[in-house]
ChimeraX commands (.cxc) that place a marker at each C-alpha (Angstrom):
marker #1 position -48.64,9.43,4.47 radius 0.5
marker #1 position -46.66,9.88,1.03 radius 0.5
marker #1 position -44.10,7.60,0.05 radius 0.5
marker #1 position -41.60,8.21,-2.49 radius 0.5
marker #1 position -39.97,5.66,-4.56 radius 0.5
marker #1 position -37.79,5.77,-7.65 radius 0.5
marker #1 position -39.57,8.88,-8.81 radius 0.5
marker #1 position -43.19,8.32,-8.01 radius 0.5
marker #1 position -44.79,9.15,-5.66 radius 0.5
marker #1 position -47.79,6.79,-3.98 radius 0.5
marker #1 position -50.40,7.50,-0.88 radius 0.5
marker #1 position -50.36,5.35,1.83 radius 0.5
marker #1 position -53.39,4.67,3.90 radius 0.5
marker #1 position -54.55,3.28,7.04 radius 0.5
marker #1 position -54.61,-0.56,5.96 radius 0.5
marker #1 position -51.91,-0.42,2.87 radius 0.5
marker #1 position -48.96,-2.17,2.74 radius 0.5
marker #1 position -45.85,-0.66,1.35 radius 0.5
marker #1 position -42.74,-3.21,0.49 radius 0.5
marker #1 position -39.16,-1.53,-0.16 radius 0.5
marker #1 position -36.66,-3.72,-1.49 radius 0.5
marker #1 position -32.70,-3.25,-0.55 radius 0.5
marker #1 position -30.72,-0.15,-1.85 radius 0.5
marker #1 position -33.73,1.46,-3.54 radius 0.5
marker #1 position -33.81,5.09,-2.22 radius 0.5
marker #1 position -36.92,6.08,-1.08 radius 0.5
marker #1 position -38.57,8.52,1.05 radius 0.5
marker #1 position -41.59,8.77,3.60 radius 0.5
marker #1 position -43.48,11.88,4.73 radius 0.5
marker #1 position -45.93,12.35,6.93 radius 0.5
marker #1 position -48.21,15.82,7.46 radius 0.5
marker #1 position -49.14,14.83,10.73 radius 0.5
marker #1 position -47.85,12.09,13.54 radius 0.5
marker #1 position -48.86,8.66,12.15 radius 0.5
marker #1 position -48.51,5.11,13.89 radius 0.5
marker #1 position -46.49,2.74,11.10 radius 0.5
marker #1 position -45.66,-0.74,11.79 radius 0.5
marker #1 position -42.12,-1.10,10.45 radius 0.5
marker #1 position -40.00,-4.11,10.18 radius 0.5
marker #1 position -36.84,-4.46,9.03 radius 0.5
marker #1 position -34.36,-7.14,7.94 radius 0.5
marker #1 position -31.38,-8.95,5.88 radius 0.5
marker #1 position -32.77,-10.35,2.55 radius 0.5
marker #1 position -30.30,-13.07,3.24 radius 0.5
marker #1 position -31.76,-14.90,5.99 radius 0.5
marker #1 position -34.51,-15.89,4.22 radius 0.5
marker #1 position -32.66,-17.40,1.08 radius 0.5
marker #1 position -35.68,-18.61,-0.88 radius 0.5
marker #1 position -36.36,-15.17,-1.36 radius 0.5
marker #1 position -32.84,-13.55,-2.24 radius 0.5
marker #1 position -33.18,-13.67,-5.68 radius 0.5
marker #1 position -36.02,-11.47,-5.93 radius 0.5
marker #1 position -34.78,-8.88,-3.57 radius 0.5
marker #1 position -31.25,-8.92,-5.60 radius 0.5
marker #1 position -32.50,-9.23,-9.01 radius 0.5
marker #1 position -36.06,-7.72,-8.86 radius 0.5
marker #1 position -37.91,-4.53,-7.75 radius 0.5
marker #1 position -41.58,-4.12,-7.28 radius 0.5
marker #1 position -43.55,-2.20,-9.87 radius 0.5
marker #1 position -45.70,-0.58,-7.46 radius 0.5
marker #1 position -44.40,-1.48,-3.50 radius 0.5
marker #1 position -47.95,-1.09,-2.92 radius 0.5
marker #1 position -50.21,-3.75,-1.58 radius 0.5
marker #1 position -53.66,-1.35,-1.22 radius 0.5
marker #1 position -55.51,-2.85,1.77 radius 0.5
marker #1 position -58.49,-3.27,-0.54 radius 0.5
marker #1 position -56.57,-5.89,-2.78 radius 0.5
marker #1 position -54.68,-7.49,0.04 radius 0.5
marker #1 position -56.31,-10.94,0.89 radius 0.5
marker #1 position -57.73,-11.87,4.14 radius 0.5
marker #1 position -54.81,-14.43,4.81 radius 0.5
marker #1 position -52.49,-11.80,3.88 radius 0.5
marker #1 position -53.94,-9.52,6.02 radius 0.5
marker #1 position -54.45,-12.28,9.12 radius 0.5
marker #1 position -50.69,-12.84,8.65 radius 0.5
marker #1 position -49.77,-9.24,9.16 radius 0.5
marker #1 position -51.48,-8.59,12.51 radius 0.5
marker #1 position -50.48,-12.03,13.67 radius 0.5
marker #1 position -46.93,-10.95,13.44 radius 0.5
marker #1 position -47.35,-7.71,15.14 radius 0.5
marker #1 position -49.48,-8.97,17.55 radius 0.5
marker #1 position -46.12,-11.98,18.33 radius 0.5
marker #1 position -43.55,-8.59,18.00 radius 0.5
marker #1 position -45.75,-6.70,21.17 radius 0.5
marker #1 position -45.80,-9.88,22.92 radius 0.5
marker #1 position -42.18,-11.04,22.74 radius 0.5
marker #1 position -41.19,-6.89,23.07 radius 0.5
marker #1 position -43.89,-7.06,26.19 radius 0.5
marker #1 position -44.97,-3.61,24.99 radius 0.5
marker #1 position -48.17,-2.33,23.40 radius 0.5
marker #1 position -49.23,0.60,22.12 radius 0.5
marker #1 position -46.27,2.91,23.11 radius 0.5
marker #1 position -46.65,6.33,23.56 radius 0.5
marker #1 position -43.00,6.81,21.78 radius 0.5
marker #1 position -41.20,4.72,18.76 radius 0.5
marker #1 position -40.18,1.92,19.60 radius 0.5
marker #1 position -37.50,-1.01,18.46 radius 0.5
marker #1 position -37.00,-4.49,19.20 radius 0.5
marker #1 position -34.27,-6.76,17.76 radius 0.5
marker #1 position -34.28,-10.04,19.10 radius 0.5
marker #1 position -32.03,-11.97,21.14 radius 0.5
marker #1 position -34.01,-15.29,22.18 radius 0.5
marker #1 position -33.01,-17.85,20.03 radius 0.5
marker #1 position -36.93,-19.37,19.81 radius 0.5
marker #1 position -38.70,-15.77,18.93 radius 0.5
marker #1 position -35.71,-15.14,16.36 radius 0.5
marker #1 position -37.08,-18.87,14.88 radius 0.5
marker #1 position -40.78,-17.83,15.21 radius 0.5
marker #1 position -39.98,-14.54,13.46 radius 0.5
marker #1 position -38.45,-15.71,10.44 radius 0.5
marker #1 position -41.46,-18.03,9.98 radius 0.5
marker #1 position -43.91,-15.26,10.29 radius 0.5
marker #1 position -41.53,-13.93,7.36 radius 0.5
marker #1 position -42.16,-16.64,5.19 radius 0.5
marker #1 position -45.54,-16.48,5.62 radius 0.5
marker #1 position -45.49,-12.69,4.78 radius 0.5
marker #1 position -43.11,-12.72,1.64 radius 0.5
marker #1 position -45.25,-15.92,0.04 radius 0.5
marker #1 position -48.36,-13.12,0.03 radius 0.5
marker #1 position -46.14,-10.44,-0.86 radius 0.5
marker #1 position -44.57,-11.92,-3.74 radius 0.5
marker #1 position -47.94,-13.08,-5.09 radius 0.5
marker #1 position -49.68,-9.55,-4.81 radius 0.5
marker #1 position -46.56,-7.57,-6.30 radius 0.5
marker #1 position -45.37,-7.31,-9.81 radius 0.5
marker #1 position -41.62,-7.71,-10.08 radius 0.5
marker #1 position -39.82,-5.98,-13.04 radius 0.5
marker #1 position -35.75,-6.49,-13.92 radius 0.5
marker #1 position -33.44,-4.07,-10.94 radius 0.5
marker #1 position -30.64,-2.44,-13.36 radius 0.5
marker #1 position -28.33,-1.72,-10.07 radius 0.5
marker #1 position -26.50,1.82,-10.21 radius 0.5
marker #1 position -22.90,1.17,-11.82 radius 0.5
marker #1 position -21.13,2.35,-8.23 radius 0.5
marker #1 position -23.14,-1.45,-6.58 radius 0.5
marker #1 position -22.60,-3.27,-9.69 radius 0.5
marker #1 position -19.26,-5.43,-7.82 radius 0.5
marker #1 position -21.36,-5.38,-4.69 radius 0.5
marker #1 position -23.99,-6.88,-5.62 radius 0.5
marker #1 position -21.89,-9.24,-7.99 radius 0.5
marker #1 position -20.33,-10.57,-4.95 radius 0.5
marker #1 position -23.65,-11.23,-3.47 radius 0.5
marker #1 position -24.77,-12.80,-6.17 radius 0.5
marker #1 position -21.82,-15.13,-6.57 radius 0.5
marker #1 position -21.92,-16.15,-2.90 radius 0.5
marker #1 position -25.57,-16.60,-2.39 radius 0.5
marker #1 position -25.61,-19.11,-5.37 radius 0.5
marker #1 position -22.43,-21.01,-5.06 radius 0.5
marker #1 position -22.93,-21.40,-0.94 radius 0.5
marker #1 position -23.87,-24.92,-0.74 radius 0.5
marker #1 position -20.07,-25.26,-2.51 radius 0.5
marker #1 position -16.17,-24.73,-0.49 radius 0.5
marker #1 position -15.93,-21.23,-1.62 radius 0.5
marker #1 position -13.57,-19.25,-0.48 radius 0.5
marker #1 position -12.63,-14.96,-0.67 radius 0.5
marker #1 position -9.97,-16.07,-3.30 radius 0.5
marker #1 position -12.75,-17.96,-5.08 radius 0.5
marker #1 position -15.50,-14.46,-5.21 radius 0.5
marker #1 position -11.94,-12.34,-6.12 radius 0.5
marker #1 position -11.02,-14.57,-8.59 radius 0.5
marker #1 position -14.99,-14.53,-10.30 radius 0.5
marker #1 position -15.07,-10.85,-9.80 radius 0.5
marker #1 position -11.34,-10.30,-11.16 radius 0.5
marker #1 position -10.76,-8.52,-7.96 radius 0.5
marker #1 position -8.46,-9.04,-5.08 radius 0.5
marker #1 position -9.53,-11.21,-1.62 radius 0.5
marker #1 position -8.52,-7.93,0.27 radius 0.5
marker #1 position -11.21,-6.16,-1.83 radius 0.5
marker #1 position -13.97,-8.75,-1.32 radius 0.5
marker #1 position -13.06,-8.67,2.66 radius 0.5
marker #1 position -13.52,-4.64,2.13 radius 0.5
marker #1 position -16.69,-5.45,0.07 radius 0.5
marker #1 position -18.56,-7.21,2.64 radius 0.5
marker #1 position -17.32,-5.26,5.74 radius 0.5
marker #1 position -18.35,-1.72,4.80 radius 0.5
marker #1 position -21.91,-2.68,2.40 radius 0.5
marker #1 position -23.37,-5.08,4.80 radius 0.5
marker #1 position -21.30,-4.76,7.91 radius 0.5
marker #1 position -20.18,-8.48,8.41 radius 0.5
marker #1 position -17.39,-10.25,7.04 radius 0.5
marker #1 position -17.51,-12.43,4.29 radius 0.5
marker #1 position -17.23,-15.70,6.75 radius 0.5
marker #1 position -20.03,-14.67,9.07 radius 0.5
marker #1 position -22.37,-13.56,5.76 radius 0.5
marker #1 position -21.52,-17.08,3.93 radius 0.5
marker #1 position -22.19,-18.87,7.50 radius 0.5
marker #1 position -25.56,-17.45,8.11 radius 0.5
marker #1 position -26.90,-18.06,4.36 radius 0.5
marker #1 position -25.60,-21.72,4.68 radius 0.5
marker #1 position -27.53,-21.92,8.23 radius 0.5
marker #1 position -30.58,-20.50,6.98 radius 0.5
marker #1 position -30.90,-23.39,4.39 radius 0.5
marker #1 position -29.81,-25.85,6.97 radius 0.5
marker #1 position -32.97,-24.53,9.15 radius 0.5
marker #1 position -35.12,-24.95,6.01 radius 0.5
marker #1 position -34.25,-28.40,5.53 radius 0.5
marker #1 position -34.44,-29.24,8.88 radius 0.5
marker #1 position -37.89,-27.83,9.06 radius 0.5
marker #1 position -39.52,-29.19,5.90 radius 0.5
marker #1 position -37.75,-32.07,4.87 radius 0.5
marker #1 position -36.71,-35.87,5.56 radius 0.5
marker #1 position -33.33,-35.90,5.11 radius 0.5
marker #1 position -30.72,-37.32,7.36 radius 0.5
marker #1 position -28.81,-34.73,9.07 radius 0.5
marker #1 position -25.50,-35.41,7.66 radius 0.5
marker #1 position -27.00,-34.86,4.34 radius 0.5
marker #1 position -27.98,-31.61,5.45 radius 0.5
marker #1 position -24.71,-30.62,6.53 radius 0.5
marker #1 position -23.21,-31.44,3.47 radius 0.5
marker #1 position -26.25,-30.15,1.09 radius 0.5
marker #1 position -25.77,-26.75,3.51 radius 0.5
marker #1 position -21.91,-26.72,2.34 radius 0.5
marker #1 position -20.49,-27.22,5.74 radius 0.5
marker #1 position -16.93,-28.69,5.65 radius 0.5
marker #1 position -17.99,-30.92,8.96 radius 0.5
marker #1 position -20.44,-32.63,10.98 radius 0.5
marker #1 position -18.95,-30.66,14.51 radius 0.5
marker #1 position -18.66,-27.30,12.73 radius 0.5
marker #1 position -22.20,-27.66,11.41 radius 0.5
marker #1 position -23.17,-28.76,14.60 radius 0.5
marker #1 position -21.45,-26.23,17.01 radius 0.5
marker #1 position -22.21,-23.43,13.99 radius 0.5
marker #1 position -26.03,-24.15,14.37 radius 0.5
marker #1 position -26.01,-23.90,17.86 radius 0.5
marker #1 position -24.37,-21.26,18.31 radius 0.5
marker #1 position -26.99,-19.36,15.85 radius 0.5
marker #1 position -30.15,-20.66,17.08 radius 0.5
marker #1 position -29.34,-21.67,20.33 radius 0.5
marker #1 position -30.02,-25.42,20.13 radius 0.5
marker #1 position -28.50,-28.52,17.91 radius 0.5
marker #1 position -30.03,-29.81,15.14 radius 0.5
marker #1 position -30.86,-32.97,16.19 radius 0.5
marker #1 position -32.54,-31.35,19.15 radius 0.5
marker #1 position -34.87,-28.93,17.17 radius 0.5
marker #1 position -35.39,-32.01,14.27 radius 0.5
marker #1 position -37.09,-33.92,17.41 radius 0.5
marker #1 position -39.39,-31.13,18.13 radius 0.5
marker #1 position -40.81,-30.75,14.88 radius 0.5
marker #1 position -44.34,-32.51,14.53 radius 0.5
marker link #1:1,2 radius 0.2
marker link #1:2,3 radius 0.2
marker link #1:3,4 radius 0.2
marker link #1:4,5 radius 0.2
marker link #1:5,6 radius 0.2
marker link #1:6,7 radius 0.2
marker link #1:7,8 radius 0.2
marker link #1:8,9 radius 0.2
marker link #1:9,10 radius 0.2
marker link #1:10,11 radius 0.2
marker link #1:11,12 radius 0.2
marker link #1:12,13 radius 0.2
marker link #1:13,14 radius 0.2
marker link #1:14,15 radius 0.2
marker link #1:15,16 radius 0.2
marker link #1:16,17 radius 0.2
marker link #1:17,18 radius 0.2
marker link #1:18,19 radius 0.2
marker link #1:19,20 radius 0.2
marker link #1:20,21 radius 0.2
marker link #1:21,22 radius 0.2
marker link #1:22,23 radius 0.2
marker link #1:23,24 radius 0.2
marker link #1:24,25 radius 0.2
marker link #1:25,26 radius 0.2
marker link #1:26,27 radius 0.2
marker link #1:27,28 radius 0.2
marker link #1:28,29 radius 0.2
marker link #1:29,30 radius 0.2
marker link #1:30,31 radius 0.2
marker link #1:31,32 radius 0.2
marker link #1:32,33 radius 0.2
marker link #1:33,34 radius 0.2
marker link #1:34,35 radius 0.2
marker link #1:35,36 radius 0.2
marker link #1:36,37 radius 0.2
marker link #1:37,38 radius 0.2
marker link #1:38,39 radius 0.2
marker link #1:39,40 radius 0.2
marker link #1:40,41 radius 0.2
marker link #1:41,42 radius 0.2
marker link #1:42,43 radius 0.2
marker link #1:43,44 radius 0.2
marker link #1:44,45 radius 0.2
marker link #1:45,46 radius 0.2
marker link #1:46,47 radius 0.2
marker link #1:47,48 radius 0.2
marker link #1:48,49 radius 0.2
marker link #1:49,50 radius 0.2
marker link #1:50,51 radius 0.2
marker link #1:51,52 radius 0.2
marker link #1:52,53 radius 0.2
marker link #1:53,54 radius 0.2
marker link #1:54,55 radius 0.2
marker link #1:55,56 radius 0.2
marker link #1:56,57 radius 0.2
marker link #1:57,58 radius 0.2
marker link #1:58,59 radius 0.2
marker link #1:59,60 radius 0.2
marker link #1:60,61 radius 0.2
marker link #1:61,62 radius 0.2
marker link #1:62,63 radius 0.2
marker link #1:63,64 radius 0.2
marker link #1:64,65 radius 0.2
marker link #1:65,66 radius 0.2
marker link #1:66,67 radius 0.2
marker link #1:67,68 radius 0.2
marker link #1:68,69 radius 0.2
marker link #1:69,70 radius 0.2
marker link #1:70,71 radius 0.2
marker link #1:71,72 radius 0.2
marker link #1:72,73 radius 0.2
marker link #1:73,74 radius 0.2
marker link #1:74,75 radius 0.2
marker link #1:75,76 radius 0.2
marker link #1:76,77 radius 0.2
marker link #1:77,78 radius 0.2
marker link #1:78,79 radius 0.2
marker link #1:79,80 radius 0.2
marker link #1:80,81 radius 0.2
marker link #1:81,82 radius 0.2
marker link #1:82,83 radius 0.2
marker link #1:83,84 radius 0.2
marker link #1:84,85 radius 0.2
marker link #1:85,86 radius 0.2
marker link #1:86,87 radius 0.2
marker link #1:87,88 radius 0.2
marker link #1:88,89 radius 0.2
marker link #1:89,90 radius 0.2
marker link #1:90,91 radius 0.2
marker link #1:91,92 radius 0.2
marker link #1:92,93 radius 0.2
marker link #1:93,94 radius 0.2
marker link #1:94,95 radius 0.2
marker link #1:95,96 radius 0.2
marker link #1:96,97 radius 0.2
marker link #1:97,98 radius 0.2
marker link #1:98,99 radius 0.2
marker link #1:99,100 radius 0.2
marker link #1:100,101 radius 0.2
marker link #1:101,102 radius 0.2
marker link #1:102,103 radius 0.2
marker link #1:103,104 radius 0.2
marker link #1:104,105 radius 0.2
marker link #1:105,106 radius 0.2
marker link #1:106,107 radius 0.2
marker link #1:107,108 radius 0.2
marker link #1:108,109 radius 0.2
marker link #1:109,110 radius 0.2
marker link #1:110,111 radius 0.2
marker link #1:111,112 radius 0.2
marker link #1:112,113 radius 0.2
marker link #1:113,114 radius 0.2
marker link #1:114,115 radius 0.2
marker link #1:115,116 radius 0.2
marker link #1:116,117 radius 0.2
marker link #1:117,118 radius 0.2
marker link #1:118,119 radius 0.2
marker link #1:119,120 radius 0.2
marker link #1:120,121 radius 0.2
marker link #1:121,122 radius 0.2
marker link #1:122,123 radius 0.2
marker link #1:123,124 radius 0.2
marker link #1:124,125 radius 0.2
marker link #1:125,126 radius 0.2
marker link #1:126,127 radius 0.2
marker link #1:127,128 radius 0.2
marker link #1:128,129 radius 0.2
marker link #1:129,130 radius 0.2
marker link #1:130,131 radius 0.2
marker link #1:131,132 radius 0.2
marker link #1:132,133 radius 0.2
marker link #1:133,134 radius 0.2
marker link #1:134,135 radius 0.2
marker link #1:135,136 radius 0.2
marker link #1:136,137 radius 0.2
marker link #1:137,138 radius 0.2
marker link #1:138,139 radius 0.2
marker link #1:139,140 radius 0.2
marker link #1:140,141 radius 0.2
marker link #1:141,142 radius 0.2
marker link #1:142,143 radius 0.2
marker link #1:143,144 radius 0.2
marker link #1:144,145 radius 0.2
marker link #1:145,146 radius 0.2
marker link #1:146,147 radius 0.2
marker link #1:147,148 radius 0.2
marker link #1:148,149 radius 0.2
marker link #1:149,150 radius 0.2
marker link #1:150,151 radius 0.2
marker link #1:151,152 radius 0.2
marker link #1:152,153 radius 0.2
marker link #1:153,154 radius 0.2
marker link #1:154,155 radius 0.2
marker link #1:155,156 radius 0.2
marker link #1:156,157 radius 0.2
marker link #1:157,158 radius 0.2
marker link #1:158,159 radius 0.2
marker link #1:159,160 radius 0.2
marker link #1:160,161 radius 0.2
marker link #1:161,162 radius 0.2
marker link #1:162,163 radius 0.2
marker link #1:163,164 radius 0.2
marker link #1:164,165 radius 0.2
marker link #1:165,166 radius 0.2
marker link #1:166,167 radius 0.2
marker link #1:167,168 radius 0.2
marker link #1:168,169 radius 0.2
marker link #1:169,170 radius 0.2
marker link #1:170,171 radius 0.2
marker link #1:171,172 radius 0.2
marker link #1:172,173 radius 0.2
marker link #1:173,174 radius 0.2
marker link #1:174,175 radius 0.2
marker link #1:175,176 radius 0.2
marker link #1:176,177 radius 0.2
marker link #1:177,178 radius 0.2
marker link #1:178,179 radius 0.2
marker link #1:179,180 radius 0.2
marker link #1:180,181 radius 0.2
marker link #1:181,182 radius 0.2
marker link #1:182,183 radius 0.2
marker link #1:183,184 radius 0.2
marker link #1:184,185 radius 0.2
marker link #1:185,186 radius 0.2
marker link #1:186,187 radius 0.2
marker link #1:187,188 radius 0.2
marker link #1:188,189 radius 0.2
marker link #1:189,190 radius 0.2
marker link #1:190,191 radius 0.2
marker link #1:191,192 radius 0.2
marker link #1:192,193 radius 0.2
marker link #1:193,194 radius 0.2
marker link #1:194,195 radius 0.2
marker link #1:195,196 radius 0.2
marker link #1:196,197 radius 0.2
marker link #1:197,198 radius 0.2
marker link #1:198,199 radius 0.2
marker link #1:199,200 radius 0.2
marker link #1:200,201 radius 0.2
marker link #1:201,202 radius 0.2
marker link #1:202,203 radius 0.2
marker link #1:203,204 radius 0.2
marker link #1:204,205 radius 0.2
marker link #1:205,206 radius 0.2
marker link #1:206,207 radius 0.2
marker link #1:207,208 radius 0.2
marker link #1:208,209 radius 0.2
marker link #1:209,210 radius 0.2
marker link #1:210,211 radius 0.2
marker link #1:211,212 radius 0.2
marker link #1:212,213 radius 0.2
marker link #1:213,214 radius 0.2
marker link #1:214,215 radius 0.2
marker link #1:215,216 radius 0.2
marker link #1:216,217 radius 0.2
marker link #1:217,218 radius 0.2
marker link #1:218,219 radius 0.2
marker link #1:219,220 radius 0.2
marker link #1:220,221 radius 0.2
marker link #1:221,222 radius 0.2
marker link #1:222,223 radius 0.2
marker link #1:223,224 radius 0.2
marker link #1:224,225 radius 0.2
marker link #1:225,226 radius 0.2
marker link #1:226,227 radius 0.2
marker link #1:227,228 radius 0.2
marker link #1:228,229 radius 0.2
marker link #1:229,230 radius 0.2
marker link #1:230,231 radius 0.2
marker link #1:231,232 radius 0.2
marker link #1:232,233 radius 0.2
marker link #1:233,234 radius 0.2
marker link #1:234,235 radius 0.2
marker link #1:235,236 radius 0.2
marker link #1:236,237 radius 0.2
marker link #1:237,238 radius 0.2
marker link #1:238,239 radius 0.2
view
């Protein structure tokens, strides 16, 4: 299988790893039918990892099975073999896609993620993205939310850092990523709730307020809503 990526050209082989980073065109061919194991998501629900999807692009988006560690490796089938099991498929004859819509394999599958990007990032070498002048305001929007989101900001608030209008930012969000600007600051601010919750001992009111909710009940009903049970619930079932 060739892949194709900002004007190189790499081999992919049984084993090998490739890792494409957001709005980097790139292009796979294959001579002959080949099984791939593809997954795809938002860079912003993991937030620990924005910044090197946003700023960042890999030097190679290689990881050649041979250098790949056994851990890495281990943490690669172990997701695919949770995807078959939560799809209840195996081996189909034709492609297949699965998005997820229970709450606890969503949860499971973002912490497979973390697993996976903490090998990725240490077998990939990162150099500086210089974005295309056309996504230079998207991505400046991005930027602006995903580090001020722990703060009351509002569309005025990215317009006014941008030197753009609200009505822009709204127009911004809705046709690049497909959500509005309220749903994309909500989930970033949930994901770092989730984190907290997860690996740390802070109170839960701290967390709301760390996670730049305006409110104990709109945290509350927010997190719910997302992940389909409260946080005070899911803090009790952590070990």
């Amino acid at each position: 299988m060739e892949l194709s990526f900002r004007d190189d050209d790499y081999i992919l082989r049984p084993g090998d790893t490739a890792v494409i980073f957001p709005n980097l065109v790139h292009e796979v061919i294959s001579p002959v039918p080949t099984w791939i194991y593809l997954t795809l998501f938002y860079p912003n629900i993991l937030p620990d990892f924005f910044p090197n999807f946003h700023n960042f692009y890999p030097v190679c988006p290689i990881i050649y099975r041979e250098n790949a560690s056994a851990s890495f490796t281990n943490s690669i089938f172990s997701f695919y073999e949770f995807l078959v099991t939560a799809a209840g498929i195996r081996y189909p004859s034709q492609g297949y896609c699965h998005s997820f819509s229970d709450s606890g394999d969503l949860l499971f599958a973002k912490g497979y993620l973390q697993i996976i990007l903490s090998h990725v990032f240490q077998n990939i070498t990162l150099t500086s993205n210089h974005p295309f002048p056309q996504e230079d305001r998207f991505l400046e929007c991005i930027r602006f939310v995903t580090e001020n989101y722990q703060d009351p900001i509002t569309l005025a608030d990215v317009g006014h850092a941008l030197g753009i209008s609200s009505i822009q930012v709204s127009r911004i969000f809705s046709q690049k990523i497909g959500h509005s600007f309220s749903d994309y600051l909500r989930s970033l601010r949930l994901n770092h709730a989730y984190t907290l919750l997860r690996n740390t001992d802070m109170s839960i009111i701290d967390i709301c307020n760390d996670s730049g909710f305006g409110s104990l009940s709109t945290f509350y009903s927010s997190f719910q809503k997302e992940y389909g049970i409260t946080p005070k619930r899911l803090r009790g079932q952590i070990p």
